[in-house]
VEXPAVO-535184 format. One record per residue (C-alpha): residue number from 0; x, y, z. Coordinates in steps of 0.5 Angstrom, whole numbers, padded with zeros to 4 digits. Layout:
N
SITE	NUM	X	Y	Z;
...
END
This chain:
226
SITE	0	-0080	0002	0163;
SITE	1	-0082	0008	0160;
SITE	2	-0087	0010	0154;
SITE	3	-0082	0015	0152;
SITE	4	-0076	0019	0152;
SITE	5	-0073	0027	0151;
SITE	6	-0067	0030	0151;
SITE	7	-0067	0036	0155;
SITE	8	-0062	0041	0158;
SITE	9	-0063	0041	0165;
SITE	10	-0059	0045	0171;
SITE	11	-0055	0041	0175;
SITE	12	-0058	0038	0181;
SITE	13	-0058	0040	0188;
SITE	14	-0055	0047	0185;
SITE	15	-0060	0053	0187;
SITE	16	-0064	0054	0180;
SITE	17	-0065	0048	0179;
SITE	18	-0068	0047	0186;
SITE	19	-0073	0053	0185;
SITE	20	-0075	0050	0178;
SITE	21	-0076	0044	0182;
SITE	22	-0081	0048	0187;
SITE	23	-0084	0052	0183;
SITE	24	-0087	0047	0178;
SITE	25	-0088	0041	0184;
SITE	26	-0084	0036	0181;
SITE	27	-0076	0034	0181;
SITE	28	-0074	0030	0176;
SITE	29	-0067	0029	0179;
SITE	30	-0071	0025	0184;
SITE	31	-0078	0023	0181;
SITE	32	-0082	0026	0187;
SITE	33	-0087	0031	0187;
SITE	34	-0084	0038	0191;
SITE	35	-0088	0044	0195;
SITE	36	-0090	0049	0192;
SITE	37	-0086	0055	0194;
SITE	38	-0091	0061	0197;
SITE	39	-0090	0066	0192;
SITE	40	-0095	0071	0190;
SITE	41	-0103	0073	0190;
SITE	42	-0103	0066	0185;
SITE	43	-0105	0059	0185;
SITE	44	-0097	0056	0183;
SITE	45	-0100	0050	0182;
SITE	46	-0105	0051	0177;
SITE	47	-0101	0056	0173;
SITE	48	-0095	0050	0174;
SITE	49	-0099	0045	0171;
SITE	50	-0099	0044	0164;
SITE	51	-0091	0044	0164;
SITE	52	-0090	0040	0171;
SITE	53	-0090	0033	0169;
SITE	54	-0084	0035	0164;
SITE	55	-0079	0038	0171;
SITE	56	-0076	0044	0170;
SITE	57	-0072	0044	0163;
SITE	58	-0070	0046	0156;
SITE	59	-0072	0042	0150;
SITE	60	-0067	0040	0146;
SITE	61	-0070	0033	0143;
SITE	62	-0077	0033	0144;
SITE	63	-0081	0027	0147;
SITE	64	-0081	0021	0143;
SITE	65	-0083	0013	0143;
SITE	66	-0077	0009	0141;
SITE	67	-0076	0007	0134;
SITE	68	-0076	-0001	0133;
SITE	69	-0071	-0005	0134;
SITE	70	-0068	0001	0138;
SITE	71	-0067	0000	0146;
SITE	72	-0066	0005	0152;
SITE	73	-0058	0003	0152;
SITE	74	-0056	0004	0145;
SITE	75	-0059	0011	0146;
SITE	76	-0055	0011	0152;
SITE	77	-0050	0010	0149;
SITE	78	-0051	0015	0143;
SITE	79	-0052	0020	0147;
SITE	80	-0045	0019	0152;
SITE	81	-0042	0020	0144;
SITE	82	-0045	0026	0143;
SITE	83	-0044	0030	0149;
SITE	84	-0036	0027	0149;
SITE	85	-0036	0030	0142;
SITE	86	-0040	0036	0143;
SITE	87	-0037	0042	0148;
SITE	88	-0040	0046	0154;
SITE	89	-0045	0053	0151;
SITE	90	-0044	0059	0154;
SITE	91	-0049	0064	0154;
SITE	92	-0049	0072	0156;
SITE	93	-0055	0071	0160;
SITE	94	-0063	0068	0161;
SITE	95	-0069	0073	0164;
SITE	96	-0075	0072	0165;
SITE	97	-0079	0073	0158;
SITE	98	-0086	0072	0155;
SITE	99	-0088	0068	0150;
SITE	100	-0095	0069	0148;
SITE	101	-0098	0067	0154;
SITE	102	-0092	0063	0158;
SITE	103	-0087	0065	0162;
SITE	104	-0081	0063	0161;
SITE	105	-0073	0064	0162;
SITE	106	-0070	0066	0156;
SITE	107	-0063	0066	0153;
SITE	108	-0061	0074	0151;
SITE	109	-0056	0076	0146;
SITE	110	-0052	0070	0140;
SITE	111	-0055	0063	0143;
SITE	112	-0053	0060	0135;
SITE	113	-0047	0055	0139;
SITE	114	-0053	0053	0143;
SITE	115	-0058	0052	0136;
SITE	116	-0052	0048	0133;
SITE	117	-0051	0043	0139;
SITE	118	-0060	0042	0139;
SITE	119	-0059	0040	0131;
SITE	120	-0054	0036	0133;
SITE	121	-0058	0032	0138;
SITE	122	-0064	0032	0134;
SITE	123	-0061	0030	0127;
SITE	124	-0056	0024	0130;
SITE	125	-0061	0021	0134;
SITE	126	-0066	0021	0130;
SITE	127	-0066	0014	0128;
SITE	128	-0068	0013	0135;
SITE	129	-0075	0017	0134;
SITE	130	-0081	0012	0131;
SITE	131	-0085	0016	0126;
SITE	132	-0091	0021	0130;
SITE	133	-0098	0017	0130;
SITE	134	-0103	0020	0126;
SITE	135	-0106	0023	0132;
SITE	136	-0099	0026	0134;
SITE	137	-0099	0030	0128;
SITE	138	-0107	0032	0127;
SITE	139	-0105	0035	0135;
SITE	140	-0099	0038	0133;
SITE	141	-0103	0042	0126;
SITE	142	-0107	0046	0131;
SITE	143	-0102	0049	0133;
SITE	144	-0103	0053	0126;
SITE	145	-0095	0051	0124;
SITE	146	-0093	0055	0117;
SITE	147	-0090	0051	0112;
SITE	148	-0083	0051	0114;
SITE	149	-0085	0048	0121;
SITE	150	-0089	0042	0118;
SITE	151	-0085	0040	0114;
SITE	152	-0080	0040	0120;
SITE	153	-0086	0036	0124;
SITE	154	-0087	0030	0118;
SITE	155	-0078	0030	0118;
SITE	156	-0076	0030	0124;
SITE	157	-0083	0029	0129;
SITE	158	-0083	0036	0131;
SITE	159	-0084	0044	0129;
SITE	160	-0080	0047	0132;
SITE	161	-0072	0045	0131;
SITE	162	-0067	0047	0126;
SITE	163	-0068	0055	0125;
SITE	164	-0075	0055	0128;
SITE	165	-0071	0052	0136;
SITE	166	-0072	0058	0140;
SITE	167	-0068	0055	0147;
SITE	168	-0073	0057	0153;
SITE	169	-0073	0054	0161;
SITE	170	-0081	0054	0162;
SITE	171	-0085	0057	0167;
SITE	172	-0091	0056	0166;
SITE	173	-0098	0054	0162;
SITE	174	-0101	0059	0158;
SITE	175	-0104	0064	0162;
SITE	176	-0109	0069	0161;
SITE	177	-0107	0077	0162;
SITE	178	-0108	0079	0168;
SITE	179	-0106	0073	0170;
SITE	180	-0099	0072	0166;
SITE	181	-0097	0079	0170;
SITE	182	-0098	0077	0177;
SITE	183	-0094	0072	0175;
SITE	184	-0089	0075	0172;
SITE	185	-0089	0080	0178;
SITE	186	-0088	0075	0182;
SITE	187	-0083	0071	0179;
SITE	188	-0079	0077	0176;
SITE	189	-0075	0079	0184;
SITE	190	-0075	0072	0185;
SITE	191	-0071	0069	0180;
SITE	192	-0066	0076	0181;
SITE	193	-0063	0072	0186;
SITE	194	-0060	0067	0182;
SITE	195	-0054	0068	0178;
SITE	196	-0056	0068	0170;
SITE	197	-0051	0073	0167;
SITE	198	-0048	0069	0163;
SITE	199	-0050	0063	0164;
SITE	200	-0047	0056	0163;
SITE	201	-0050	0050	0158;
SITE	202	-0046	0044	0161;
SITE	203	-0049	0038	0160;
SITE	204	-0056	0035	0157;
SITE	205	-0059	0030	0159;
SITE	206	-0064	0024	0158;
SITE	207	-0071	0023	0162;
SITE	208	-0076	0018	0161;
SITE	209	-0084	0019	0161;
SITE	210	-0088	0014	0166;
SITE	211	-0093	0010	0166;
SITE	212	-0098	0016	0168;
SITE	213	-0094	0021	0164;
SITE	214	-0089	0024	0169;
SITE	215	-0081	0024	0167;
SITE	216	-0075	0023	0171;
SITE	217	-0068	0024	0169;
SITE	218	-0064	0017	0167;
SITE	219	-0058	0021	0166;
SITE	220	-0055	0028	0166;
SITE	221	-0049	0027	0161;
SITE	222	-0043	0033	0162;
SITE	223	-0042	0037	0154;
SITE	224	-0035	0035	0155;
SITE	225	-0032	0035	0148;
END
């Protein structure tokens, strides 16, 4: 049914981040529909959300991959309820909007090391659902200019940045040029005030699963009950 899978963090259905995300990037991966964009600044909200939008509003835990051969959908269900049933719920002191390089993004703020622990974990015990990245994969992922460190994490675990190179962050937007990134960020910044982020509660991860025109939809969210 699907071309590929992730692993991400995203934020509990229905509660109000996680519909602004929906809104902002014009697509809900909970639902698998395409959402209006809100009316927000002198900016075009769907070109400056159109590289992240397929993916929905989220953090990545395990990047996109095609399954591994003789691996299904339903042992890597079932791989995953193990793992969060074992793994416990992250708190963390806040998210704030941030800039990285040319994106936005909401960002963890003071020790994320328990998140980074939980990451790895997904990312080494499921790997053997992973098929190894294609030689176009890995060329697309070298112009990125990785050090030394990061292809090796590419050729071991098919992408750079995992391990002591994962930085958690919620995309917001494409890459921007600068005056635009600032009118964005102007913006976005009194926008995402109004939510509660401080601290902020890691509570679950969940599967999703690319479409045949590249589009992700939640499978399942799993509680990090452990």
């Amino acid at each position: 049914m699907f071309k590929r899978y992730a692993i991400y963090y995203t934020p509990e259905p229905g509660t109000p981040l996680a519909d602004f995300g929906a809104r902002w990037l014009g697509w809900d991966s909970a639902g698998g529909v395409g959402c209006a964009h809100p009316n927000i600044g002198d900016f075009d909200v769907a070109a400056v959300t159109e590289t992240p939008r397929k993916y929905g509003f989220h953090g990545t835990i395990k990047p996109p991959f095609r399954l591994a051969e003789g691996q299904t959908a339903e042992a890597l269900k079932a791989a995953l309820t193990v793992l969060c049933a074992d793994a416990a719920a992250v708190s963390l002191d806040s998210l704030e909007l941030t800039r990285l390089g040319r994106f936005l993004a909401l960002v963890p703020i003071g020790n994320a090391s328990s998140l980074g622990v939980l990451a790895a974990r997904a990312v080494q015990e499921l790997d053997v659902f992973r098929a190894p990245p294609t030689d176009t994969e890995l060329a697309k992922r070298r112009g990125a200019n990785l050090t030394a460190a990061q292809d090796s994490y590419l050729v071991r675990w098919g992408y750079p940045y995992v391990l002591d190179q994962f930085r958690f962050h919620l995309t917001l937007s494409g890459k921007l040029d600068k005056p635009t990134i600032a009118r964005v960020e102007t913006a976005l910044a009194p926008a995402l005030a109004e939510f509660d982020l401080s601290p902020y509660r890691i509570d679950g991860l969940t599967l999703l699963g690319e479409d045949e025109n590249g589009l992700f939809h939640q499978i399942h969210r799993y509680a990090l009950t452990g």
